[in-house]
N, C-alpha and C positions, 0 to 999 in steps of 0.2 A: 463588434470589433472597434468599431470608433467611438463608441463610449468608452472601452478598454485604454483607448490612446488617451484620450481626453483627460481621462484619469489620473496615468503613470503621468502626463504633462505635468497636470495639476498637481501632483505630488512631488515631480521635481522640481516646480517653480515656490512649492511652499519652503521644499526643505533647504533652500537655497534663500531664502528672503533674508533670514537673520542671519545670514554668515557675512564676514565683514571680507569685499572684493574693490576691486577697482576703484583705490584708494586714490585722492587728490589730495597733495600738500597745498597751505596755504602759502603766501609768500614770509621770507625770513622777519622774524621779530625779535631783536638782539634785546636780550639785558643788560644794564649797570653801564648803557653806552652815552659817553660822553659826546653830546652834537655839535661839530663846531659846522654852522653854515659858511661862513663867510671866512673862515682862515682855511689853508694849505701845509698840511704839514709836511707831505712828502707826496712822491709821484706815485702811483701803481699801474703794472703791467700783467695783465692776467692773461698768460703764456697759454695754458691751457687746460680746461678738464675734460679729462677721460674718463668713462667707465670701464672699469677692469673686469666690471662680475660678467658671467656666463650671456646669463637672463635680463638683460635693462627691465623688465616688469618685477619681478621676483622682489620683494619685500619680506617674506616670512612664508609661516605655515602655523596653521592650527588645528589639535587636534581634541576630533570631539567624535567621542563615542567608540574609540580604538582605528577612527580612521584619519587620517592624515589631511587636508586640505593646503594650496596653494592661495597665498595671497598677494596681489599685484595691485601693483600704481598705474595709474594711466599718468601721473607726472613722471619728465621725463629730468631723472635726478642730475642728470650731465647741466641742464637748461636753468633745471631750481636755483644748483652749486654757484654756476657765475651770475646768476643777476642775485643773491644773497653775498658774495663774498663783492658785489661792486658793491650794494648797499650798505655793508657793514662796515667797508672800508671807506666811504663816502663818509658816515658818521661820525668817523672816526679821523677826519677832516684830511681824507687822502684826495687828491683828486687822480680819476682811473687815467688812461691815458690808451692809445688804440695799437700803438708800436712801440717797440724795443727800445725805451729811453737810458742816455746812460747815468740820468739820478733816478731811475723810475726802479725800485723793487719789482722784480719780476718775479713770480708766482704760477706754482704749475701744482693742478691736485687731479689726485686718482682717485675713484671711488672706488675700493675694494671689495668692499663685504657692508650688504646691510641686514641688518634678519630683525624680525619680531616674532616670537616663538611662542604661541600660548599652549599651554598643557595641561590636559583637563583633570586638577588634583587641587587638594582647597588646604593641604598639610603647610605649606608658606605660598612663600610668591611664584605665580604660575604662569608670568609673564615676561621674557627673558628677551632685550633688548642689546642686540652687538650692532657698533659703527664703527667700520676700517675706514682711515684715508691714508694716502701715502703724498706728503705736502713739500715742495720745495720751495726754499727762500733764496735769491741770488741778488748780488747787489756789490757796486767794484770790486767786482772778481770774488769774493767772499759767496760759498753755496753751501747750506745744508739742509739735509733732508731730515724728515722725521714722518715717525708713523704716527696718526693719532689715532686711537682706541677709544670709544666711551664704549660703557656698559651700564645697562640700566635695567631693575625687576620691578615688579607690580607683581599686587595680588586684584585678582578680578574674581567676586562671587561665582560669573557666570560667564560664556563663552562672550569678548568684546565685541561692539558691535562696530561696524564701521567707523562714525567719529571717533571712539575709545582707541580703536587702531590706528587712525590718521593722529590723533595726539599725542600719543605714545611715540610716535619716531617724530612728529615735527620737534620732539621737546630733544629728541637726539640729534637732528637735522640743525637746529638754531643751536644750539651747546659748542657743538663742532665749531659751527662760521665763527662764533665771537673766541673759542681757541685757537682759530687760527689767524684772526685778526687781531688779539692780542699778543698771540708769540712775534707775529710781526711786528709790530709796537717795541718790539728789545731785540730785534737784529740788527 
């Protein structure tokens, strides 16, 4: 009987090695960003980010073999969102500010929806990437909101392995911060 156990263990700790879980993002690494160290161009107030979705782990699912799998972050995307959106806006020669200023842009984002969806078919791309945020801009008296949306596919030979899943959303995760750091740039 306990070689019995030893076994099924051993067979669930194999069939579990290659499947891509408890994902870590790295920190935000913005493109095409212009650095001003030493100038100020305007104020920022990062009001707040929430997460909206159900599951704060929940990242996607992949399936392999007719069965479905859950896939989760141990970052916690609320934490990633504002020290990426101070960084991006830092470079961006904003300086953040800690309270309600009344030249300070004020900024408030929701994480809605994030998925990465692998699907075990090799006919095109079998990797299907959605990112909600719901973003608001306010600044004297002037506020609007907006949804950003990316979406992004891949094709992967074979089921992604963990780094192949953590790359595939940071590359949707850093896209986001600098559109939203840019639409800021023309309010």
């Amino acid at each position: 009987m306990r070689n019995l156990v030893l076994i099924v263990l051993g067979l669930m700790i194999i069939g579990c090695a290659d499947k891509p879980n408890d994902l870590v993002f790295g920190a935000y690494e913005g493109e095409n960003v212009k650095i001003y160290p030493n100038k100020v161009v305007q104020k920022l107030f990062i009001a707040s980010v929430s997460d909206a979705r159900e599951n704060y782990k929940d990242v996607g699912y992949f399936e392999q073999n007719g069965n479905f799998y859950l896939v989760e972050t141990q970052t916690s995307l609320r934490v990633w969102f504002f020290k990426a959106l101070e960084d991006a806006f830092k470079a961006r020669g904003y300086e953040i500010v800690d309270e309600e200023h009344k030249d300070a842009l004020k900024l408030k984002l929701s994480i809605e929806k994030i998925s990465a969806v692998y699907k075990q078919h090799t006919s095109s791309d079998n990797m299907f990437g959605t990112l909600l945020l719901k973003v608001s801009y306010a600044k004297y008296g002037k506020n609007e909101a907006k949804t950003l949306k990316l979406s992004q596919n891949a094709l992967y030979p074979n089921l992604p392995n963990k780094d192949e899943y953590e790359a595939f959303i940071q590359t949707m995760l850093n896209k986001s911060v600098d559109e939203i750091a840019q639409k800021a740039l023309n309010f």
